[in-house]
N, C-alpha and C positions, 0 to 999 in steps of 0.2 A: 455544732450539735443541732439534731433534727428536732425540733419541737414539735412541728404536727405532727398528728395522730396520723396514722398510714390507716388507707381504708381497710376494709377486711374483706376477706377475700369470699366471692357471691360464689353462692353455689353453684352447679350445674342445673339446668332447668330438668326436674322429672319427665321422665320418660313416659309416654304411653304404655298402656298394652298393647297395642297392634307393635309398638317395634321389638316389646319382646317377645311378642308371640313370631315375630318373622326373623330372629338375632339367632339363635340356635340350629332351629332346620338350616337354613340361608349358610350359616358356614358348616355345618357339618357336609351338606351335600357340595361347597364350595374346595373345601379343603380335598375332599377325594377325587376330585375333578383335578387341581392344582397340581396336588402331589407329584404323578406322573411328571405332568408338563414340566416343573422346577427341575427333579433330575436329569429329564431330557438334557435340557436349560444348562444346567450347569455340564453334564456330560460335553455338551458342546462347546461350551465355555473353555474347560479343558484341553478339549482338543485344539480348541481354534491357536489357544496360546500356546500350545507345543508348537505348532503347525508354522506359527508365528516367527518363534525362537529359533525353531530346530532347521527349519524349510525353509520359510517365506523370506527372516531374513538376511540368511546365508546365499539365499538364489539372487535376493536383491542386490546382494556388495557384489557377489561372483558377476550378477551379469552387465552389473547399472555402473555402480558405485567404481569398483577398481577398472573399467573400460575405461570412465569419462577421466578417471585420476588418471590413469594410465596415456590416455586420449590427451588429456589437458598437458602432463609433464612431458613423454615425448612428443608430440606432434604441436599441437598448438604454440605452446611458448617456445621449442626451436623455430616454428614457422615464422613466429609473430618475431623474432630476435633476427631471423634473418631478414625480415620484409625492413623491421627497423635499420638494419643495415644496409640495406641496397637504398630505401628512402633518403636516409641519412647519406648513403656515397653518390646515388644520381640525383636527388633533390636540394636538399638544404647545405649542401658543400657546393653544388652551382650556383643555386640563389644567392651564398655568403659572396661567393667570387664575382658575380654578377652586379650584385650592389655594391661593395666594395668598387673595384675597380672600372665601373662602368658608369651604374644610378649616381654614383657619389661625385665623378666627374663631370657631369651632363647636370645635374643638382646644380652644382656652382658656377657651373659657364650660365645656366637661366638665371642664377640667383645675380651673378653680377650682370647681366643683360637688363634684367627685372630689376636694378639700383643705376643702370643707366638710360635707360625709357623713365622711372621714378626719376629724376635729377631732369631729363630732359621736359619734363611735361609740368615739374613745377617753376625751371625760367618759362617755358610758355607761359604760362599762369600769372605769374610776377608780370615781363616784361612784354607780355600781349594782350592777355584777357584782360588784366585789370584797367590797365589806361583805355580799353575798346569799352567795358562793363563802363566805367566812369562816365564815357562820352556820352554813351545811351542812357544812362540815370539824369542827365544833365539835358539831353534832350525831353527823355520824359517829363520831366519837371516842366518846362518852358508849354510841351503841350496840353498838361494839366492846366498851368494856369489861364491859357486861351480859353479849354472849355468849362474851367470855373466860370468867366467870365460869360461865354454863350449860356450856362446853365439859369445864374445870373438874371439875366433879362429873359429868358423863356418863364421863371419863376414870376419876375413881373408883371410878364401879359397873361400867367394863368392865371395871377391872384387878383386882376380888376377883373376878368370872366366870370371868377367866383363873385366875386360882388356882385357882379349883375343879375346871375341867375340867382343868387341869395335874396333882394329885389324884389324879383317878377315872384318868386315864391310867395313870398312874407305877403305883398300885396294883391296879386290875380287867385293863388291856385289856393292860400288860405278857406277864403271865405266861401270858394263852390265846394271844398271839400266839407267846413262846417254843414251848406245843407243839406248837402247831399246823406250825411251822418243824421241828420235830423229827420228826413224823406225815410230811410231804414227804420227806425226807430218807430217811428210811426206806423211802419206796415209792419214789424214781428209785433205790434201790440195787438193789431185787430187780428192777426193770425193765432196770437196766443188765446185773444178772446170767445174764438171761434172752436178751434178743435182742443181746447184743455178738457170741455165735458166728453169729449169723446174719446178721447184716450185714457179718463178715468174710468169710464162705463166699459173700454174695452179691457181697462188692466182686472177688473173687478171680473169683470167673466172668468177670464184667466184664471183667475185665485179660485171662483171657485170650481171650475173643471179640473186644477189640479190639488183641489182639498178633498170632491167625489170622488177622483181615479188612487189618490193615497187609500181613504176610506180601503174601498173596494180592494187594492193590492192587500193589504194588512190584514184583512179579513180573508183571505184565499191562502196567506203564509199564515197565518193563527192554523186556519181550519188543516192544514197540509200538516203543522209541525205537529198539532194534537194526534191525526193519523198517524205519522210516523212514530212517536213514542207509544204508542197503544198498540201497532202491528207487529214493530222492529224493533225499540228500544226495551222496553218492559219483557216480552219473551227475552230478548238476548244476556238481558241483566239475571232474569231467572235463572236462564240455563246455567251461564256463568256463576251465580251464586249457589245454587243446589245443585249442581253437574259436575261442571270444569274443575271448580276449589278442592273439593272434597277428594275425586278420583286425580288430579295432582298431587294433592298434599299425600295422598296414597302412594301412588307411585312416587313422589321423591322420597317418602319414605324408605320403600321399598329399595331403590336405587342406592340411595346413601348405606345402606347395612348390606348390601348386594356390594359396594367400594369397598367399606369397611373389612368386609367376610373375605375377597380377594386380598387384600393387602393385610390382614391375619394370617391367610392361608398363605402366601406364598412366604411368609415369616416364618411359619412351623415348617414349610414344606423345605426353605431355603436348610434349617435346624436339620432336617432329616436326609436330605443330601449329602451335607457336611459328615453326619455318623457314619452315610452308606460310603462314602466315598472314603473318609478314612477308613471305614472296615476291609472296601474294597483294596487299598493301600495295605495294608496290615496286611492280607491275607496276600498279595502277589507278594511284597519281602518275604513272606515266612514260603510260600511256594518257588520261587524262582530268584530272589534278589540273595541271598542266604545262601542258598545251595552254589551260587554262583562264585559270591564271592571266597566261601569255604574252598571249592576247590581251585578261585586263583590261588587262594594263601598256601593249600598243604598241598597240591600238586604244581600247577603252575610255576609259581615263583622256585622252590627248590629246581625243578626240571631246568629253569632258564638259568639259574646262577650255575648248573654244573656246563651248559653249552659254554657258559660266558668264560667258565672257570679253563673248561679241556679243549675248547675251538676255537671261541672269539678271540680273544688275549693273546696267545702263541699266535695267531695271521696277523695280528694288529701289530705285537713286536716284531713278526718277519718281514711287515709292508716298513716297519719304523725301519727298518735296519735295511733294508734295498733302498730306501728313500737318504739313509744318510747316507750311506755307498754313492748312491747317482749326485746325490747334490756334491759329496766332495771330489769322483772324479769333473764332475763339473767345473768345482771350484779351481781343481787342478789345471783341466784345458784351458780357462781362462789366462791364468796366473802364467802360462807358456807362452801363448797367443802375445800377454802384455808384454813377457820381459824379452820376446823379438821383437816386438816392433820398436820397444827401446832402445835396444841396442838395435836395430837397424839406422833407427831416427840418429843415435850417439855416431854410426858411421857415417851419415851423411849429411850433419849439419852441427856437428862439433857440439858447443859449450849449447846451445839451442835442445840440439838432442837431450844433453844431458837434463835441462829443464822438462823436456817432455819425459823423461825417462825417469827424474823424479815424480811428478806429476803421478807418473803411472804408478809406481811404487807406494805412494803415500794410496795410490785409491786402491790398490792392489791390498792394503794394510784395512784402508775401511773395508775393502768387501767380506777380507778375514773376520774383523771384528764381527761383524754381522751376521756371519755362517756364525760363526765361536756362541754370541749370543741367542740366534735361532735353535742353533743343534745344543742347547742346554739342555740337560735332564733333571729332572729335580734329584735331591741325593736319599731322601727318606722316603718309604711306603708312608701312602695315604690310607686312611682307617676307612671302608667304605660301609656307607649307611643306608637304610633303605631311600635316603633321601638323596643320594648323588648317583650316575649314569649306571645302568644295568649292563651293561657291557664297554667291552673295551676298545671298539671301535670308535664311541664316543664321548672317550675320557679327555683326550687330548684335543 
């Protein structure tokens, strides 16, 4: 359950008078302007989607559509089934036979080659390297410890040299280096005594020829910024505030009910299209859609059920009745054709024959069966409606 209170709902801010003084004329003269243009609009509309439907796309399956379907089912995929087959009989049935009885051979003669070089190279290894590898660890060792021993006494005679020059330090080069450090000291003193007034008296100018030239800079940017807001900032702020605001806010005024009045107008205009275009509709059924269909119903149609009734039907049963005539003396040459060669085969390879000459018999019986089945007729009249074939050619 909501407990707070829901805000309520803020007006709209009141409108000026300038936007109703511009809301009225603005679409009145907008909407007579539009109206035209909307029917156009929609006239074309219209047509484009007949145009669409009827034309554009039926020309597109006829010329695109059933080519590439047509293109893709014969040509393509018998091409691509052949190509698969020739790949398939000159490619990959060589390579099978090829690795097979070839790679697969040559494979295992390396492979045991490659496990008899393997086996030779590791008694090498066992029964050569290692007792040669041993020998030489056994020598290295013995020459290590020689030059342990040279390193040894080279360590000895460098550490009584270090002694000595540690010595001669401590004792000669100490005490010149003490005065020498005391001689220094001495002269940066009287040097600090001498020029410290004079590097103060130079720092002190410094400061102030760079407190004068601040001065002066900040005085030249004051007197510059003040000109600039007084020539350039103040005019442009004016203009801006009594010019630019007010004839903006005008024109977006303007503008927005100039939006507004189009997008009314082309609402009434879309509304008024619709009337004319159904009127125009009405008025072509009641001139031309009507009159047409009237005289398919009460000329038309009678005129063709009496063709169908006195012409069509009688050709269609005289084409049915030469077509069973032809198919059963057909069925008859056949049915001669078999039972000689039957009895031929019966003269000339005895109890064999006789199998071929059943053979023949039994299909001789299916091809009966299947004329018998074809040449049915149905035994009752069908009731025919406006819903089933208008003639009798394309009943059956």
């Amino acid at each position: 359950m909501d407990l707070e209170k829901q805000p309520a709902p803020q007006a709209p801010p009141p409108e000026g008078c300038l936007t109703v003084a511009i809301r009225i004329p603005v679409r009145i003269v907008v909407l007579v302007l539009v109206v035209p243009v909307r029917i156009v609009w929609d006239a074309f509309v219209v047509v484009g989607r007949f145009l669409r439907d009827s034309v554009l796309r039926p020309l597109w399956r006829a010329l695109v559509v059933w080519p590439c379907v047509a293109l893709w089912r014969y040509v393509v995929v018998p091409l691509a089934k052949a190509v698969g087959w020739l790949a398939k009989v000159l490619v990959v049935i060589p390579l099978v036979w090829l690795y097979r009885y070839v790679l697969t051979p040559v494979g295992q003669g390396i492979a045991w080659l490659a496990r008899g070089i393997a086996a030779g190279l590791v008694w090498l290894y066992a029964r050569v390297l290692t007792p040669v590898g041993h020998g030489i660890v056994w020598l290295l060792k013995g020459v290590g410890a020689v030059l342990t021993l040279i390193g040894r006494g080279i360590a000895w005679v460098l550490r009584g040299i270090a002694a000595g020059l540690v010595w001669l330090y401590a004792r000669m080069f100490t005490p010149v280096g003490h005065g020498i450090v005391w001689l220094l000291k001495g002269v940066g003193a009287v040097l600090a005594w001498i020029f410290t007034p004079i590097g103060r008296a130079i720092v002190w100018c410094a400061r102030g020829l760079a407190w004068l030239a601040g001065t002066v800079v900040t005085g030249i940017g004051v007197a510059l910024y003040w000109i600039a807001r007084i020539l350039l900032v103040l005019p442009a702020v004016a203009l801006w505030r009594w010019v630019l605001a007010p004839l903006g806010r005008v024109l977006a005024v303007a503008g927005r009910e100039v939006w507004d009045a189009l997008g009314h107008a082309w609402r009434i205009a879309g509304h008024i299209s619709l009337a004319v275009g159904r009127f125009l509709g009405t008025l072509f059924r009641w001139i031309f859609v009507e009159p047409v269909r009237w005289v398919y119903r009460t000329v038309l149609t009678p005129v063709g059920h009496v063709i169908r009734d006195v012409v069509l039907r009688p050709v269609a049963e005289a084409a049915r009745s030469v077509g069973r005539i032809t198919r059963a003396a057909l069925a008859s040459a056949r049915e001669s054709v078999r039972q000689a060669r039957a009895d031929f085969r019966r003269m000339l390879f005895g109890d064999a024959g006789e199998v071929g000459a059943v053979r023949d018999v039994r299909a001789v019986g299916e091809t009966r069966e299947r004329e018998a089945v074809a040449l049915r007729e149905p035994t009752g009249a069908d009731t025919r409606t406006l819903g089933s074939s208008t003639t009798a050619l394309t009943k059956d």
